[in-house]
Backbone as a ProteinNet text record, in pm:
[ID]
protein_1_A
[PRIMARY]
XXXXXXXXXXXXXXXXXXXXXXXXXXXXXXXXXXXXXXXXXXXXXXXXXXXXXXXXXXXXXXXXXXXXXXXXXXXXXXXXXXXXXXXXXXXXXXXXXXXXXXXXXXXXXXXXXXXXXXXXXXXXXXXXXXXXXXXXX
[TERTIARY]
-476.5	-420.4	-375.2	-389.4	-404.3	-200.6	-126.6	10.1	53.8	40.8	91.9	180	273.1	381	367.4	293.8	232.7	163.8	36.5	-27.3	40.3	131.5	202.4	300.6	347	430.4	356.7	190.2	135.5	62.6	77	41.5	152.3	79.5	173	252.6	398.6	461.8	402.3	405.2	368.9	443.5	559	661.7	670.1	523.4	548.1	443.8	493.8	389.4	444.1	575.2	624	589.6	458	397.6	268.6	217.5	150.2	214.2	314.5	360.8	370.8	509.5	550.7	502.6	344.9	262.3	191.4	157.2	79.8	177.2	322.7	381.5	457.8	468	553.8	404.5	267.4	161.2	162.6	218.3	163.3	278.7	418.1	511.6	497.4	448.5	428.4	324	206.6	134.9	138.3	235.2	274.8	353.5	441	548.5	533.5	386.5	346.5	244.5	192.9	124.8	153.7	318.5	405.7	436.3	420.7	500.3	343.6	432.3	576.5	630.9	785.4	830.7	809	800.1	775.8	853	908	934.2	843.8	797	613.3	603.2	575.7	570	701.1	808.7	902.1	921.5	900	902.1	805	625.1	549.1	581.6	683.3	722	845.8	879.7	1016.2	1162.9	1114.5	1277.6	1370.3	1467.8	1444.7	1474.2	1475.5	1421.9	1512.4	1592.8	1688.2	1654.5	1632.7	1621.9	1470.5	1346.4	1250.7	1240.5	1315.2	1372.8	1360.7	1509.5	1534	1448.9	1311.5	1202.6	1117.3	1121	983.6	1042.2	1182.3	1246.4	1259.6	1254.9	1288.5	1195.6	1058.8	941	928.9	908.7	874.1	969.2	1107.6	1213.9	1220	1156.5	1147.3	1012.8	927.9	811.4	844.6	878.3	964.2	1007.8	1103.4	1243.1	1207.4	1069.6	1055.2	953.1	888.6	831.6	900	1001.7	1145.7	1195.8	1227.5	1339.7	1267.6	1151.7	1090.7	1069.7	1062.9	1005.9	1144.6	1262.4	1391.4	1478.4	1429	1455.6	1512.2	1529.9	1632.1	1758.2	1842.4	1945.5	2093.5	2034.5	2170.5	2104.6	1979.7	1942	1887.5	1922.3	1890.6	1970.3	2147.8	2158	2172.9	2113.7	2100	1947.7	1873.3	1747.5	1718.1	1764.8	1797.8	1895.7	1979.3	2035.7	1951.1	1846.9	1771.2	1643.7	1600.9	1499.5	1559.3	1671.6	1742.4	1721.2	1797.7	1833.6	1689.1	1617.6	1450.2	1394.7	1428.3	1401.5	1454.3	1609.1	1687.1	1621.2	1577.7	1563.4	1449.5	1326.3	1164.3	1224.6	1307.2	1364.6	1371.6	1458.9	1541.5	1415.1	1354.1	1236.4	1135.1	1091.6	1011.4	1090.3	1188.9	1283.2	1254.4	1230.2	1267.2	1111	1048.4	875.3	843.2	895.2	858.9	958.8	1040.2	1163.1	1088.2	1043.3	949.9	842.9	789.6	670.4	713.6	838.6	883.4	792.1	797.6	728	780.4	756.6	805.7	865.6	862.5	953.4	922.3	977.8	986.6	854.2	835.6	672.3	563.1	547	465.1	442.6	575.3	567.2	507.8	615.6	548.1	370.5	336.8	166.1	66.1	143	61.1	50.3	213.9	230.6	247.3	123.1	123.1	125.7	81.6	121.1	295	302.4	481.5	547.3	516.3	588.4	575.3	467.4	425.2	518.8	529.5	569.4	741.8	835.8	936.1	932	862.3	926.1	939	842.5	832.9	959.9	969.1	1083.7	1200.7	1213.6	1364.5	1329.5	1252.9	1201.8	1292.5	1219	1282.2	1466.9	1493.2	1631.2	1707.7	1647.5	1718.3	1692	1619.8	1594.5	1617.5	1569.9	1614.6	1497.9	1506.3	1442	1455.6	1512.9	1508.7	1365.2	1248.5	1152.2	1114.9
-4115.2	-4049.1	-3907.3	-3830.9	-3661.8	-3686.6	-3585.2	-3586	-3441.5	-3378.9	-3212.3	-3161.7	-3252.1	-3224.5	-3158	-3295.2	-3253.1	-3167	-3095.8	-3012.7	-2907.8	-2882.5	-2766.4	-2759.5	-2808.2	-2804.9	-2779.6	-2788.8	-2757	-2631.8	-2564.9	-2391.3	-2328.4	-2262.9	-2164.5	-2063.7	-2044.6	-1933.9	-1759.8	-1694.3	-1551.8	-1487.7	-1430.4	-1341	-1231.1	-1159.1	-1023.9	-993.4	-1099.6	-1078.8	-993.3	-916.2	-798.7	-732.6	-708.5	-573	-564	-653.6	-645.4	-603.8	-570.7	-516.5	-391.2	-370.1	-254.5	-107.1	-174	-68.3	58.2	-51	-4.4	47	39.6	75.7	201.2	220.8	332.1	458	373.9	477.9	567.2	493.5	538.6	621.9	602.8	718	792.8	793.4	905.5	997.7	925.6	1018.8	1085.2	1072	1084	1200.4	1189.4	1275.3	1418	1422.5	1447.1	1578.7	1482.5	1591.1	1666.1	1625.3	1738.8	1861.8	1872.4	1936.3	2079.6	2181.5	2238.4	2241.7	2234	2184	2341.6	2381.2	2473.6	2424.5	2526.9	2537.4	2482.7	2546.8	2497.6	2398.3	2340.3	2160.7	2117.4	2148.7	2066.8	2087.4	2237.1	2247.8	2132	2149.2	2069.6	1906.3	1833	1699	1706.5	1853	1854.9	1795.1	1872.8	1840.4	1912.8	1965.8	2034.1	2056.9	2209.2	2191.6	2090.5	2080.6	2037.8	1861.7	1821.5	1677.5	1667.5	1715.6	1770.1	1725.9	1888.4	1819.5	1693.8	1612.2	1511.8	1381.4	1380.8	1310.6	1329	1421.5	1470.8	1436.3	1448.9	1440.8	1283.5	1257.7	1068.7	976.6	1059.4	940.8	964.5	1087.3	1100.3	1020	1039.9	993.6	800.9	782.8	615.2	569	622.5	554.3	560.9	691.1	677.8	586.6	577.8	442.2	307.3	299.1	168.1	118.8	238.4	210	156.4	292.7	294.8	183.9	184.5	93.4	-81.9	-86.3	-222.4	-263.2	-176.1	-181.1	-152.5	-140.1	-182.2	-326.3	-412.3	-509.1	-576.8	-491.8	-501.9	-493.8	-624.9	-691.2	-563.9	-433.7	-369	-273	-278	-193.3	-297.7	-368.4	-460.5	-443.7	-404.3	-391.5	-239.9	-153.3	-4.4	-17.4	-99.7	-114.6	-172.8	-277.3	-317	-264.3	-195.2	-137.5	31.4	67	192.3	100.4	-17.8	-46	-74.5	-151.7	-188.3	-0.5	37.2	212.8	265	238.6	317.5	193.4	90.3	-5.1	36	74.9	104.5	231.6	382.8	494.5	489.2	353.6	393.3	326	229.6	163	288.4	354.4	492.5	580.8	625.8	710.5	639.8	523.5	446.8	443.8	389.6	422.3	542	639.3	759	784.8	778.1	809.2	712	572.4	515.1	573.3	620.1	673.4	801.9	893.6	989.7	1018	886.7	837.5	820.6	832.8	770.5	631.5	541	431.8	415.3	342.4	325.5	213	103	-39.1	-96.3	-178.2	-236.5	-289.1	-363.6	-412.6	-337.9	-237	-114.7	-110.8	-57.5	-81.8	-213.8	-251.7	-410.1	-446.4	-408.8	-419.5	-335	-202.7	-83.8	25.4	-36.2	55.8	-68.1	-126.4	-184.6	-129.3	-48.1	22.9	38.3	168.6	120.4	46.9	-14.4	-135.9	-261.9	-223.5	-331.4	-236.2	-100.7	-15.7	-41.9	-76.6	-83.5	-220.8	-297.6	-442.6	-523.7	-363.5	-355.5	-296.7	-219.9	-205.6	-221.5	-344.9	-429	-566.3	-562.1	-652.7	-640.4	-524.5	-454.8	-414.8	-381.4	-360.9	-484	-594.2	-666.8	-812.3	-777	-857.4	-806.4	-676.1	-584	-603.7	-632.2	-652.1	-853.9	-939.3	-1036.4	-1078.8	-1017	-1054.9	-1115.6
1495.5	1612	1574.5	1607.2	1633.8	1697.9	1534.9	1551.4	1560.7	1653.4	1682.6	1586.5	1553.1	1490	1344.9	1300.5	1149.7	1130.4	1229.6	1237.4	1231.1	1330.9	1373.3	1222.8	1154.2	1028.9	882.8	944.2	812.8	814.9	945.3	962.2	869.1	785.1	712.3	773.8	771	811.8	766.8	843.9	798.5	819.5	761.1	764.9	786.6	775	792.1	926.6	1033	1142.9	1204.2	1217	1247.2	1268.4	1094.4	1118	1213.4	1257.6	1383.5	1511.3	1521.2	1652.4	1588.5	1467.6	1469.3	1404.4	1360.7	1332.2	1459.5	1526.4	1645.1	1746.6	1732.2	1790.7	1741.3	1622.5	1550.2	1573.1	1579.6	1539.1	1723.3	1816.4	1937.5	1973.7	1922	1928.8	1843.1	1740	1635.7	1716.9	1763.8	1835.2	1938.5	2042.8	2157.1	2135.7	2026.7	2008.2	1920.7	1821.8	1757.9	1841.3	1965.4	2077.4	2165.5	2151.3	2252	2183.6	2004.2	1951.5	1931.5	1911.9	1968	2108.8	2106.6	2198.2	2261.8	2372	2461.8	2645.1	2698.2	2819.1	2900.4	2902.3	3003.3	3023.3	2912.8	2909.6	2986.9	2938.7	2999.2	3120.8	3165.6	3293.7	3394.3	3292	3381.8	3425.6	3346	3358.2	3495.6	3470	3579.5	3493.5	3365.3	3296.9	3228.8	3180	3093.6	2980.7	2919.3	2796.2	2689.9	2726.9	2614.8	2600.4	2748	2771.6	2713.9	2720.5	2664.8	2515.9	2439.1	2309.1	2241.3	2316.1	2276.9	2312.9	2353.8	2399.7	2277.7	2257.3	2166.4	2034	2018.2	1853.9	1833.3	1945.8	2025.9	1953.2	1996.1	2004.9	1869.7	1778	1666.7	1551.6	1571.5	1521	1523.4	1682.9	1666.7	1604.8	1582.9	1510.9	1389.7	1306.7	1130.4	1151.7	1224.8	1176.5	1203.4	1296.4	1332.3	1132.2	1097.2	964.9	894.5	860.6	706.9	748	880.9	858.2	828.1	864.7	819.9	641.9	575.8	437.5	387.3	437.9	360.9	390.7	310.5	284.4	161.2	66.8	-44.8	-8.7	-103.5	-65.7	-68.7	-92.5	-33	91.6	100.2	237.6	351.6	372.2	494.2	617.5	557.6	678.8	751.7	699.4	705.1	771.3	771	745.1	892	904.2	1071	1133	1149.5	1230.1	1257.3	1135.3	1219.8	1320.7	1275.7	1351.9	1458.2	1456	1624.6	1681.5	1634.3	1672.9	1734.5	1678.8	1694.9	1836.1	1850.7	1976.4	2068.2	2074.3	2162.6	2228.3	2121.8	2193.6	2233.2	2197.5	2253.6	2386.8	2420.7	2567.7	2667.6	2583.9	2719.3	2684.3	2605	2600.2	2746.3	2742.6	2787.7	2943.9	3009	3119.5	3197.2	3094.7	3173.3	3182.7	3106.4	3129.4	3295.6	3316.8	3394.9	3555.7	3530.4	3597.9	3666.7	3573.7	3612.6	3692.9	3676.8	3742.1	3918.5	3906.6	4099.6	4165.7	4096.9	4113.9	4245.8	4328.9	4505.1	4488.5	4391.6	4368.6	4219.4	4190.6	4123.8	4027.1	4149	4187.7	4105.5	4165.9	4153.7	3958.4	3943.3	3771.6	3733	3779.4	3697.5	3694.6	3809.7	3877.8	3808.9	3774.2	3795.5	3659.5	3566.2	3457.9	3383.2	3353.8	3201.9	3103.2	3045.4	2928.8	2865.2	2977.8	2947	2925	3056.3	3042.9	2889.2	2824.8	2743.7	2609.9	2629.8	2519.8	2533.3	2634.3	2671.5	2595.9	2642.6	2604	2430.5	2361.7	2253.9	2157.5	2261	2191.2	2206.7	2310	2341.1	2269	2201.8	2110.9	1971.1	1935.2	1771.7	1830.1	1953.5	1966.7	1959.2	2004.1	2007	1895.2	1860.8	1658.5	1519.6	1531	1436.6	1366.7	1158	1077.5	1078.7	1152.9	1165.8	1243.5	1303.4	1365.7	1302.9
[MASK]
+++++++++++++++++++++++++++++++++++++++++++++++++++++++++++++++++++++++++++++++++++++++++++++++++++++++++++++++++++++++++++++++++++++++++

């Protein structure tokens, strides 16, 4: 007789399945943030923001893909918790980075996002993921 249990207990754990999210995710704010630069008026004007809020978008996305890296590959027993608290930190700002990109957008409801901005939305939930696990994923 076929016992799920045993099956399911003899799949090996993989610990560093983390880095399947937080590669592809540090690589798409690195790039994002990477293609705004240099930061210029223009641009910020063309989003309708400005420059300063601008700025802190562009220093945002670049700043959360490093930390979602560094902060994964510190896992030595005196940088762990320096180590998860930048990856929480780098989850938290791709959230409000990600908020305000979808915020921007003037979606007409709720709905609409949810329906219509998968991407974001999949990039938001990524990183209320790492905000809210840290280096514990």
């Amino acid at each position: 007789m076929l016992d799920v249990r045993a099956i399911s207990r003899g799949i090996p754990d993989f610990c560093l399945s983390h880095w399947l999210l937080r590669i592809p995710l540090a690589i798409i704010f690195l790039q994002q943030g990477i293609t705004k630069w240099p930061i210029d008026l223009e641009t910020a004007q063309s989003f309708g923001l400005p420059l300063l809020v601008w700025t802190f978008v562009v220093l945002g996305e670049i700043g959360a893909g490093i930390g979602l890296l560094v902060g994964g590959v510190m896992y030595r027993k005196f940088l762990q918790e320096p180590g998860d608290m930048l990856t929480r930190f780098s989850g938290i700002t791709i959230c409000s980075i990600m908020t305000g990109v979808i915020w921007v957008g003037q979606p007409e409801s709720f709905l609409d996002v949810i329906l219509y901005d998968n991407f974001h939305v999949l990039l938001w939930v990524g990183g209320l993921y790492f905000a809210l696990r840290g280096n514990r994923a």
